[in-house]
C-alpha positions as CSV (number, residue, x, y, z in Angstrom):
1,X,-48.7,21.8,-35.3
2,X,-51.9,23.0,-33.1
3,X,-52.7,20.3,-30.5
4,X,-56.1,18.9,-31.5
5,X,-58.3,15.9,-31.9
6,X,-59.9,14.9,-34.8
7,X,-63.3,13.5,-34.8
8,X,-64.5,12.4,-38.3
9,X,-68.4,12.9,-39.4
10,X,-70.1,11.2,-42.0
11,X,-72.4,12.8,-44.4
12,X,-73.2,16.4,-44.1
13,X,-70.5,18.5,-42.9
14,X,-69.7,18.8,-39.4
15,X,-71.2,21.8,-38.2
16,X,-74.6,20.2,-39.2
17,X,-74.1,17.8,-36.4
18,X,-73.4,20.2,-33.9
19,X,-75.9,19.0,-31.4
20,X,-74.6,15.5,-31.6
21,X,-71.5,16.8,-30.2
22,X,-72.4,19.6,-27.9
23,X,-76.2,19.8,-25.9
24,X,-77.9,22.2,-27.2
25,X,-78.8,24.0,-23.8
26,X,-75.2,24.3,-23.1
27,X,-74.3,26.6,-26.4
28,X,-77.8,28.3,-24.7
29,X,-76.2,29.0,-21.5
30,X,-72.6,29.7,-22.4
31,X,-74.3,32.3,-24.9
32,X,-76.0,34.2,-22.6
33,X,-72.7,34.1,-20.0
34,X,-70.7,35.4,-22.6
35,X,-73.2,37.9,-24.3
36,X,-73.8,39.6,-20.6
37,X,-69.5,39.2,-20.0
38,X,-68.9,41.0,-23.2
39,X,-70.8,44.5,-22.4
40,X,-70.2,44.3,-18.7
41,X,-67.1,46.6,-17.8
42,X,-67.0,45.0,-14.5
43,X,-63.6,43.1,-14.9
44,X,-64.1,41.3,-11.4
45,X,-67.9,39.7,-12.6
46,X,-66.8,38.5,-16.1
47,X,-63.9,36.4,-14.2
48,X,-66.8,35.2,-12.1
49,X,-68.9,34.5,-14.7
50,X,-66.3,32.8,-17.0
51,X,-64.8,30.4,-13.8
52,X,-68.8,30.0,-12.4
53,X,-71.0,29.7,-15.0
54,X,-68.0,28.4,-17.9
55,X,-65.9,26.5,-15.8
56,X,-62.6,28.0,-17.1
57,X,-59.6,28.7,-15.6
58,X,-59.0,32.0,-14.9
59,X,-55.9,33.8,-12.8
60,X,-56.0,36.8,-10.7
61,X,-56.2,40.1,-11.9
62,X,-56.4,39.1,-15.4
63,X,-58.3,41.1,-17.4
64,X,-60.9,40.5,-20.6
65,X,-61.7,43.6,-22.6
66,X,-65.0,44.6,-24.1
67,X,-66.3,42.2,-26.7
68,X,-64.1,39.7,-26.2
69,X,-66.0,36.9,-27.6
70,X,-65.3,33.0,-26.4
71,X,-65.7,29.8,-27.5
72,X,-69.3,28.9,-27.3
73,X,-69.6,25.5,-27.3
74,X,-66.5,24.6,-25.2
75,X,-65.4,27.7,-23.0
76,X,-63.9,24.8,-20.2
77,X,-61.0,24.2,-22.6
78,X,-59.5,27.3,-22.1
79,X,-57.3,28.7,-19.4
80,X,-55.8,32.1,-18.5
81,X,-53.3,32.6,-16.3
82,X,-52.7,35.5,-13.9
83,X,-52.5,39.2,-14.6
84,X,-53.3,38.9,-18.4
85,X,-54.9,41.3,-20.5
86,X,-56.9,40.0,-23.2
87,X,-57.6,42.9,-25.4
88,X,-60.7,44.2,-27.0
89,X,-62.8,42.3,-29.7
90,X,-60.5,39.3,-29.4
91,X,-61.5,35.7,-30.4
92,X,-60.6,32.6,-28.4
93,X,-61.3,29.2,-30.2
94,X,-61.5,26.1,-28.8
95,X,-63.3,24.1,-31.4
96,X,-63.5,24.2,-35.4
97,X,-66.3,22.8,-37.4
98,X,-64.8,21.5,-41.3
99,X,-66.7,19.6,-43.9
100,X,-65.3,15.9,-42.9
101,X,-64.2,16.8,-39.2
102,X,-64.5,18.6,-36.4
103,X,-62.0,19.1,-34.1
104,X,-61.0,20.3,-30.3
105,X,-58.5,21.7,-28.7
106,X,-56.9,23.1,-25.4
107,X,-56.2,26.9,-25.3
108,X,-53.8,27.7,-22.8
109,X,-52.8,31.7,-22.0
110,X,-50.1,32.1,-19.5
111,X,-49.6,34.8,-16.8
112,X,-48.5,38.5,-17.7
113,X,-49.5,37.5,-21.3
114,X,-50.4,40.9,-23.6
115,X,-53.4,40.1,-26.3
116,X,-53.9,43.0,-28.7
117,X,-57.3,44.2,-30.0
118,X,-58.2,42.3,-32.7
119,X,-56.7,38.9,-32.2
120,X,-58.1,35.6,-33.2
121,X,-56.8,32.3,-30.8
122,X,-57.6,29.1,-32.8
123,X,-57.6,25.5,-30.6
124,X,-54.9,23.8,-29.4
125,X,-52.1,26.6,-29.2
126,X,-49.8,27.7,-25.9
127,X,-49.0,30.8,-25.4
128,X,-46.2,31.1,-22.8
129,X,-46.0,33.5,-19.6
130,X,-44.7,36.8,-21.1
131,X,-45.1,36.9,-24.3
132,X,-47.0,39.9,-26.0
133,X,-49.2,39.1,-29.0
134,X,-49.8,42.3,-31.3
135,X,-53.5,43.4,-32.5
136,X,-55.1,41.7,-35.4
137,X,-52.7,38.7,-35.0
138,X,-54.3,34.9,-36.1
139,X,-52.3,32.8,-33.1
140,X,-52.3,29.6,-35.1
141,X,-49.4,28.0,-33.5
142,X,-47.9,28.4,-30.2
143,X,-45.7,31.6,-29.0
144,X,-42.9,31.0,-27.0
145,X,-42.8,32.5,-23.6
146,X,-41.5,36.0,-23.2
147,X,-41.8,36.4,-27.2
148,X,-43.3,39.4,-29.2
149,X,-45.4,38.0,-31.8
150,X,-47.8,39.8,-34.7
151,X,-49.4,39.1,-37.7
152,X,-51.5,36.8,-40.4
153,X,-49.5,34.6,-40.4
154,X,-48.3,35.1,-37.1
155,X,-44.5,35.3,-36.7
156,X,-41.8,35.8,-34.0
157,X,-41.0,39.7,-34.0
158,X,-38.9,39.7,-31.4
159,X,-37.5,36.5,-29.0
160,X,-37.5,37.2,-25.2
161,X,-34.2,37.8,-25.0
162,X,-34.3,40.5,-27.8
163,X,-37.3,42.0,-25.9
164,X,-34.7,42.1,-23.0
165,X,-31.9,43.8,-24.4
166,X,-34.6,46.5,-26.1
167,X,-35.8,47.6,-22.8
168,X,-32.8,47.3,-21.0
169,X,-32.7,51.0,-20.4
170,X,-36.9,51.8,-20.5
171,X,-37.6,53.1,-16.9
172,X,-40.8,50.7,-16.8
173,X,-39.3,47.4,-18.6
174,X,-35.6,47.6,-17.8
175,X,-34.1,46.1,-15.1
């Protein structure tokens, strides 16, 4: 189970109070940020931009792809621990908007962490220093450190200590 909190709306459905939960010059402001982040292939400013202007947490050397699109409305939930690669087009989610609900999470992303292309983050998951997340993967629950994870829905591939054995003998993994 995703770590989230619930907040109930009554009436129309919850993105159509959007305002009431978020100011609407903040969405303005984190959209520009993160439009000018996306196309930027400066590594070193979209860290700066994300920890200046969003207020995230963001570890050394880590590095966000082209495209890779955040959550607008509450970018300050999410953290990304050092040398990271988030890769190209991915999604990071820190809030969902349902008919009766809306709900927020934390998005934590440890250090040495591999995001494929493609990937989709929703609120409230972990995922643990090491652990490689293929492409096109929807992370809808948290990935245990060191693990190799992939697909919709996303399962365990391979555990850390299967990744281990695997490269034992690869000249760039293997002890």
């Amino acid at each position: 189970m995703r770590r989230t909190i619930r907040y109930p709306v009554k009436g129309a459905n919850s993105l159509r109070h959007v305002y009431k939960t978020v100011p609407f010059w903040k969405v303005v402001k984190n959209f520009i940020v993160i439009q000018i982040a996306r196309y930027t292939p400066f590594l070193g400013v979209k860290n700066w931009l994300y920890r200046t202007f969003l207020k995230m947490k963001v570890g050394e050397e880590t590095s966000f792809a082209l495209m890779v699109m955040l959550d607008v409305m509450f970018p300050e939930k999410i953290s990304v621990g050092r040398n990271t690669v988030i890769g190209y087009n991915t999604t990071i989610l820190a809030h969902e908007y349902l008919i009766k609900e809306y709900r927020l999470g934390n998005v934590h992303i440890g250090n040495e962490v591999m995001i494929g292309a493609n990937t989709t983050i929703l609120p409230g998951v972990t995922i643990g220093d090491g652990a490689i997340v293929s492409a096109g993967t929807l992370v809808h629950k948290d990935v245990p450190p060191g693990a190799f994870v992939g697909g919709n829905p996303m399962r365990v591939i391979y555990t850390k200590e299967e990744l281990e054995k695997r490269w034992a003998n690869d000249p760039i993994y293997g002890k």
